[in-house]
N, C-alpha and C positions, 0 to 999 in steps of 0.2 A: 313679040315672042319672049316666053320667059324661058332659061333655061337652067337647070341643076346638075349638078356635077353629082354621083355615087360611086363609090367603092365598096364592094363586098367583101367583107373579110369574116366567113362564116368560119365556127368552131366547133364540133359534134364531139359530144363526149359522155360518158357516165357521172363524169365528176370534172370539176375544174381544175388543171393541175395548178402545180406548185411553179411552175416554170411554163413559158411559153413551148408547143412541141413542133417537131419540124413537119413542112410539110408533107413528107412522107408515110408521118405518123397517122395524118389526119385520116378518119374512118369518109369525110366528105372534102373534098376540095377540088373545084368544079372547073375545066379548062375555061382559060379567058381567050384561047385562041379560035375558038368558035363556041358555036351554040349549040355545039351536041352533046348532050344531057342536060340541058335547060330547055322548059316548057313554057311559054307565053300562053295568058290566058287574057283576054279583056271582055271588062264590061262595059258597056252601052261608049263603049271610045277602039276608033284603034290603033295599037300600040303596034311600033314598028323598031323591036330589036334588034341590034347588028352589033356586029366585034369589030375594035379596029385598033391598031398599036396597042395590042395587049388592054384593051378599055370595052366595057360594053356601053354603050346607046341606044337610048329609047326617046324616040319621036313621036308625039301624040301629034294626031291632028286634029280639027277644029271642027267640031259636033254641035255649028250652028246654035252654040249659045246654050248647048247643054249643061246644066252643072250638078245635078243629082246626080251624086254616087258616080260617077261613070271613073273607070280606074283602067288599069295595065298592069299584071306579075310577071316576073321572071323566075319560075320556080326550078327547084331544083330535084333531079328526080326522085330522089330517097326522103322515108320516111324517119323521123327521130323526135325521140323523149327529150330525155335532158338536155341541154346546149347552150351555148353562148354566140349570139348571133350580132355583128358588128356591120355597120355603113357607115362608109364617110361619103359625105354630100356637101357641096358649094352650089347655093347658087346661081345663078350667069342670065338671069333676065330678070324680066319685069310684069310678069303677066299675072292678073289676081286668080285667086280661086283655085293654085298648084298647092299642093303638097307631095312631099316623098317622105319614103320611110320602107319599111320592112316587114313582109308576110311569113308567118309561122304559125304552128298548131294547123296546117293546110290540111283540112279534109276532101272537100270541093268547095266552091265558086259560092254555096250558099254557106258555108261551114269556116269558119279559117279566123284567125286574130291578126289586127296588124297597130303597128306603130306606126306610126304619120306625123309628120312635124310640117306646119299649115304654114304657108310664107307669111298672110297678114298683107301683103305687102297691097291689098286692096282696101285697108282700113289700119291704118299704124299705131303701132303699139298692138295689134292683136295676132301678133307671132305665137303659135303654143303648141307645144308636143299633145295629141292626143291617143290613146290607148282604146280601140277597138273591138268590139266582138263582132263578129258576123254569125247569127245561130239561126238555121232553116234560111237564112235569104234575109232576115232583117238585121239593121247593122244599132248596134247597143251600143253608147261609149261608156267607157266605165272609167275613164279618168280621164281629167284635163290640166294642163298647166304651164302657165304664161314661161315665154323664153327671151330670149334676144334678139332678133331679127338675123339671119345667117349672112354675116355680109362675107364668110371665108371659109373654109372646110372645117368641117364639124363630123363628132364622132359619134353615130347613136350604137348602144350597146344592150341588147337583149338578154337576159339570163334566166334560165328556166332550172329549177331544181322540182323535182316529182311534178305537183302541180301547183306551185308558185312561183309568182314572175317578179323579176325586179328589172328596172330599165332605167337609162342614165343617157343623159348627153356630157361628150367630152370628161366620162368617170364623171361627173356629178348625178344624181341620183335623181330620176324625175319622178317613179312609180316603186313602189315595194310593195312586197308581203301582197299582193293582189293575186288572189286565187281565181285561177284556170278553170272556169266552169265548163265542161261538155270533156277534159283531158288537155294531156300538153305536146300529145303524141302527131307528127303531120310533117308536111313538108315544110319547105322555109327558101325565102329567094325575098327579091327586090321590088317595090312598091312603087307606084307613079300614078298619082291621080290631077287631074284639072279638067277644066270643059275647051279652054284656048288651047294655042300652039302651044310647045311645050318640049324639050329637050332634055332628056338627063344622061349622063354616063360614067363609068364604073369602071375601077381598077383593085386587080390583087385579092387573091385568095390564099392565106395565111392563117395561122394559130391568132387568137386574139388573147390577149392577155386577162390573165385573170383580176375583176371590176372588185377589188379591195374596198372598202370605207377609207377615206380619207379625209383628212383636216382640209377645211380648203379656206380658213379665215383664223389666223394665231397656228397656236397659242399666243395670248398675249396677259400682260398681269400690271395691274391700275393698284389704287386703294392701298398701298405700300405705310404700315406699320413698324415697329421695332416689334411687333410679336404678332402680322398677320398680314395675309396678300389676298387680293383676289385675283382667280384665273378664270380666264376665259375663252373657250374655242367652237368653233363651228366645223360641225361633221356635213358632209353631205348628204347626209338620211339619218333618220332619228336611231342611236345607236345609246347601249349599254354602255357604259363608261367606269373606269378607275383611274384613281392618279397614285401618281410611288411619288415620294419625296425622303430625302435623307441629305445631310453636308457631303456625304462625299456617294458616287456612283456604287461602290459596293456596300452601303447601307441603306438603299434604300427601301422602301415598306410602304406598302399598301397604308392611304387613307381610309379612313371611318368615317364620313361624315353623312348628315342627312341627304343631302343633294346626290349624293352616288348612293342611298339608297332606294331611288323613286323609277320611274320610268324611264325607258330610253328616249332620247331628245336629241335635235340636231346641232340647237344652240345652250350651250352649256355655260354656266358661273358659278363657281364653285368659292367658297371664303376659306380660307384654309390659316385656322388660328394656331394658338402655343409655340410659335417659333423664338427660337432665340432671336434674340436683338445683334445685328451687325454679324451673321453669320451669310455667309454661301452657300444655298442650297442648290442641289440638282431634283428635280423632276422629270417622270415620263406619264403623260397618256396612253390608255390602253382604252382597249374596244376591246368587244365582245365576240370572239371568231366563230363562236358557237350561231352566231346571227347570220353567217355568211356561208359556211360548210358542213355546217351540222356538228362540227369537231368541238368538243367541253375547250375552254380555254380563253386566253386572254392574248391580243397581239396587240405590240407597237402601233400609235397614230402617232405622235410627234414629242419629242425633247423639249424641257422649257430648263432655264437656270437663273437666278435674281438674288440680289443683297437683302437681306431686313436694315430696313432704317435703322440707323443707329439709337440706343437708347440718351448716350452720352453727348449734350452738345459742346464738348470741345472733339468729339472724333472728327477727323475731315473725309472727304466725300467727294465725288465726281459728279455734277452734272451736265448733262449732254444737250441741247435745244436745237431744233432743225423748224423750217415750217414751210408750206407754200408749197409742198410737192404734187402736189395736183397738174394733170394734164399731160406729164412725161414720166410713165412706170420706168423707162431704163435707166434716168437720170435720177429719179429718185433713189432707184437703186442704189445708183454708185453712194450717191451721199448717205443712206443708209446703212448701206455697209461698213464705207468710212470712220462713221462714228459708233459704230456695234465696236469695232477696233479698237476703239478709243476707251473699251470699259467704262462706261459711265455707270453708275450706283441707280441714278434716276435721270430720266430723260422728260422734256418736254415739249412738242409739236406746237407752233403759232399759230396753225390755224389756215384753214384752206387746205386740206389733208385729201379732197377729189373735186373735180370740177364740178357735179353735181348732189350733193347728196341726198338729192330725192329719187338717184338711179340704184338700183341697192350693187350691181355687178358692179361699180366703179369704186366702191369699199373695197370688193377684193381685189381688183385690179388696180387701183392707184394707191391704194395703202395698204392695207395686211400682206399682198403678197409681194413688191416689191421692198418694203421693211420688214420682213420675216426675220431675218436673222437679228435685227433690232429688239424687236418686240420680244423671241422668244426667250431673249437674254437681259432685258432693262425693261421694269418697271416703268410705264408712261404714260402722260398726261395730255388732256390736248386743250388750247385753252380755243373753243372756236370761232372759224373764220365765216365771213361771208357765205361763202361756197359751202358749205353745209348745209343751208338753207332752213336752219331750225328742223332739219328732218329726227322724226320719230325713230330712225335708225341711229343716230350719235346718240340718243339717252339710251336705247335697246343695248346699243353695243358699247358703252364706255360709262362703266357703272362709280364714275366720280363722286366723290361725297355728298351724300343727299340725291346722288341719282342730276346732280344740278348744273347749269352750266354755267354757274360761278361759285368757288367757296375757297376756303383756305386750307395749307397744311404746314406741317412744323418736320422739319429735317433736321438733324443735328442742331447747327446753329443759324439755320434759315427758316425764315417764316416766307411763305411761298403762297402770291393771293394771286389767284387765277379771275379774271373777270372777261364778260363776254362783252366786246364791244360794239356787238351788234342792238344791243338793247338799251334802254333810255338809260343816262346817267343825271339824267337832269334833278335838282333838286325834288326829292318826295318821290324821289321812285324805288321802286324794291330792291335795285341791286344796288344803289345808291345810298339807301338807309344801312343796308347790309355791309357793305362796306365801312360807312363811319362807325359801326360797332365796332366790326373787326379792328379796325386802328385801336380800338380804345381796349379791347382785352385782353387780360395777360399773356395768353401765348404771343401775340403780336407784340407787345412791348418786352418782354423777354430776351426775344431772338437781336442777335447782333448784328444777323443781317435781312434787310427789307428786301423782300425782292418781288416782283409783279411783273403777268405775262398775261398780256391779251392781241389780236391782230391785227385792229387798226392802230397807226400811228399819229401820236397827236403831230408831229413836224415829219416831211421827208422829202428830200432833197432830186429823187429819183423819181421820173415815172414818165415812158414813153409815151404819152399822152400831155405834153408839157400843159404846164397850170398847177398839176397837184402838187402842193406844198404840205400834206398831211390831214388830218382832220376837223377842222373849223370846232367841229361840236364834243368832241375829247378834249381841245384845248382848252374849251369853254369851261366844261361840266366836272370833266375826270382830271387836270392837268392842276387846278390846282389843289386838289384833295392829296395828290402823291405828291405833291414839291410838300405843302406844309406838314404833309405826315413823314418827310425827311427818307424815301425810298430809296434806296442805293443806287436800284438797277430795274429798268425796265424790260421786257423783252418782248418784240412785236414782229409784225409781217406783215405781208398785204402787199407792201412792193416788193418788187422780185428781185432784189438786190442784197447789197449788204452796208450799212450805214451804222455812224456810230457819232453820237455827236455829246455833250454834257451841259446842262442850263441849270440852274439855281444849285450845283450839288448833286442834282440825281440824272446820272448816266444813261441814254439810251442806244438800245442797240436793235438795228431791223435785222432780222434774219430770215430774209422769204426768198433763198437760191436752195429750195430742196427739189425744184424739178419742173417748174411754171414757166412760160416763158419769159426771160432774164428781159428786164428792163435799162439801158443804156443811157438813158438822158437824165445830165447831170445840171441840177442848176443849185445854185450856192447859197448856202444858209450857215449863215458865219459861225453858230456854235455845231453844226455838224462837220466834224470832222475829217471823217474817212467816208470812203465809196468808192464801192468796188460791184461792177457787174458780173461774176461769177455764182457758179452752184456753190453751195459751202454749205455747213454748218460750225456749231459752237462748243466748245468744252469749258465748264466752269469749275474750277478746281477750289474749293470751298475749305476754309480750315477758321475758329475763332478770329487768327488776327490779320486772315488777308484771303482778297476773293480775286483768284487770278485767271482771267479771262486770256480766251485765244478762239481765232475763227480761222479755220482752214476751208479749202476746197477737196475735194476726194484725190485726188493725186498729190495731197501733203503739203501743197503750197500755202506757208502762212500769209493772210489777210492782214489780219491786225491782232494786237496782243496786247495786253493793260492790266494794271493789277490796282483795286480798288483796297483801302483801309479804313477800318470801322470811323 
């Protein structure tokens, strides 16, 4: 038997306020202490409603293997235009062929639209909200679209203005601008379709809050210049956009650029030039509220703030390094926050930033939304890990020089060579030929100080899986190209630890405690030095004649501390 958990939280209104209203206010708000003013209708199944601890329940029973169409409503008895119709739903078995969701535009049993969100859970991976018509008795889908499998309570949210619909799970946006053929006027209640046993039940009727546009990935700003950034954010439906930028919050002004002059989009990057060098600026994102209320205007989506690279390489400069956050958002968290604290100029990630990155939802749940406060504050890099899996989302979302995942940049007085270690370094290979140019051209020989960050480790000392001693084929290929090109400082990941050891002159340091699970087994490699199984990250305090390193954990505790000289 599978079973789903619902919640009803319908809203009837002219218009969506500005504030949630109280229940009193509501023109519909249906008792949950029984069933009087709620109407059960079923087709070709039958649904067995009942109230109980303030909760409603619907019990299907088993229609001998039936699976067309066959459903269950719980309607409500008033009819209404405009509105904002919400369900929250868990859940609680296992049987294929269930979905739940939500009926509105109810004229009768042949007449009516509903949302349904399909478990999948008899074919995986095929979880998906779908958007229904039902006109004379035949049932039209007019949108579909892949989700997450509901393994915990989820919020789906209906919104009807005149006759277009938008619709969202958890505020994220699944449907927009889809027009209400036959009207938007009917009743509206609770949805239950499967052909097996089948359980759902429902609490609370309440104002729903009004389904704003929201950032739900950054802001975040890469590609850092002394006279240009690039920003980047993700809305949850394709929205109008501006950006304000000025040095201080009450100068700021409206951009001009091509990219805010074109269509609305969900996923935004904007290049934003003529900045002074080594200045503070503030920005804000704005959306189009004209998209959501009809009201002319422009509202707040999110805050970003960042340095310009210095023009000057004797200016000094902060930078920040963390990596290996993947797999624990609240730990990352802390170390995120930690070093957002920390003011860094420019920050950069080792790599392994989600456990999978072929899943696109663990982007924003193991990175943008636990390093939010990071990102929308420090300029960042990531030089990638494993766990990215060469996914076509790290080049979509982190528009690195050349779009590439290996190249170089010039900081003040650091020359900064990001390389992917997941890819051949062996003699005659592309990032391998790319690389011995880089040593060889003048911004690299310029800079005073060498510095290089990619995630595997040629040596490491840590890893609860004892045997790994580091990378066999980095120390081969890459280990000795950086000792003879005389590199200061390395900086890597992969083991969830923190190490620090020094061989021929060039400094290495792992820093993979941003939130993976921590690695404890210690075995001894006489030029590594330090080892410490904590979360941490790193601040590098960069000036011409001295680069003074420190690695803390999120509650301030210093690891290790060292100061290298040209």
């Amino acid at each position: 038997m599978r079973r789903l958990t619902l919640a009803l939280l319908p809203v009837i209104g002219a218009a969506c306020p500005a504030a949630p209203m109280m229940k009193s206010a509501l023109p519909w708000a249906p008792s949950l202490s029984s069933l009087e003013g709620w109407e059960p209708v079923h087709h070709r199944m039958e649904g067995q409603w009942s109230v109980s601890g303030g909760r409603i329940y619907q019990d299907s029973q088993d229609q001998g293997g039936l699976t067309e169409d066959c459903w269950t409503a719980l309607l409500g008895a008033q009819a209404f235009g405009d509105m904002t119709l919400s369900a929250v739903i868990q859940p609680l078995g296992e049987g294929p062929g269930d979905s739940v969701g939500v009926v509105f535009a109810w004229r009768d049993e042949a007449n009516h639209w509903r949302l349904r969100l399909d478990s999948g859970w008899d074919s995986p991976g095929a979880s998906r909200a779908v958007l229904e018509h039902v006109a004379s008795g035949e049932r039209h889908e007019i949108a579909q679209r892949p989700i997450d499998p509901l393994a915990d309570f989820a919020e789906i949210a209906v919104v009807i203005r005149g006759e277009t619909l938008q619709a969202f799970l958890d505020e994220r946006a699944l449907f927009w601008d889809i027009a209400l053929e036959g009207g938007a006027t009917g009743r509206a209640g609770l949805l239950a379709t499967g052909a097996g046993k089948a359980s759902y039940r429902g609490a609370g009727a309440e104002a729903a809050r009004p389904v704003h546009p929201r950032i739900t990935m950054g802001p975040w700003m890469s590609n850092i210049t002394p006279e240009s950034v690039t920003l980047s954010w993700v809305f949850d439906r394709p929205m109008r956009a501006q950006v304000w930028l000025g040095p201080e919050a009450s100068e700021y002004a409206p951009l001009d650029l091509p990219e805010l002059r074109g269509e609305a989009r969900d996923h935004w990057e904007v290049t934003i030039p003529g900045l002074v060098p080594g200045q503070r600026w503030l920005g804000r994102i704005l959306y189009g509220a004209a998209a959501i209320d009809g009201t002319p205007g422009w509202d707040v989506a999110g805050n970003f703030s960042f340095r310009t690279a210095p023009a000057d390489a004797a200016a000094s400069f902060r930078l920040g390094v963390w990596g290996d956050n993947r797999s624990d958002p609240a730990a990352h968290r802390l170390v995120a926050e930690a070093l957002a604290a920390e003011a860094p100029d420019l920050a950069i990630n080792v790599g392994d930033v989600v456990t999978n990155g072929l899943n696109p939802h663990e982007w924003r749940e193991e990175y943008f939304e636990p390093a939010a406060s990071l990102l929308a504050s420090v300029p960042t890099l990531i030089a990638i890990g494993n766990h990215e899996r060469d996914a076509d989302l790290f080049y979509d979302l982190f528009p690195h020089p050349g779009r590439r995942n290996w190249f170089a940049l010039t900081y003040g007085s650091m020359r900064l060579v990001v390389l992917d270690s997941n890819q051949p370094l062996r003699p005659g290979s592309p990032q391998r030929d790319w690389l011995l140019e880089e040593i060889e051209s003048p911004s690299f020989n310029a800079a005073t100080w060498r510095v290089a960050a990619f995630h595997h480790p040629p040596f490491s000392q840590g890893w609860d899986s004892p045997g790994y001693d580091g990378e066999p084929r980095i120390r081969r290929h890459l280990w000795p190209v950086l000792r003879d090109a005389r590199f200061h400082l390395l900086l890597l990941g992969h083991t969830h630890d923190y190490e620090r050891g020094e061989l021929d002159g060039v400094t290495m340091v792992i820093t993979g405690g941003g939130g993976s699970p921590l690695d404890h087994f210690e075995q001894r490699i006489p030029f590594m030095t330090v080892f410490d199984a904590s979360y941490q990250f790193c601040t590098v305090d960069v000036s011409p004649t001295s680069l003074d390193f420190a690695a803390k954990t999120p509650s301030g505790r210093i690891i290790d501390r060292f100061t290298l000289e040209p």
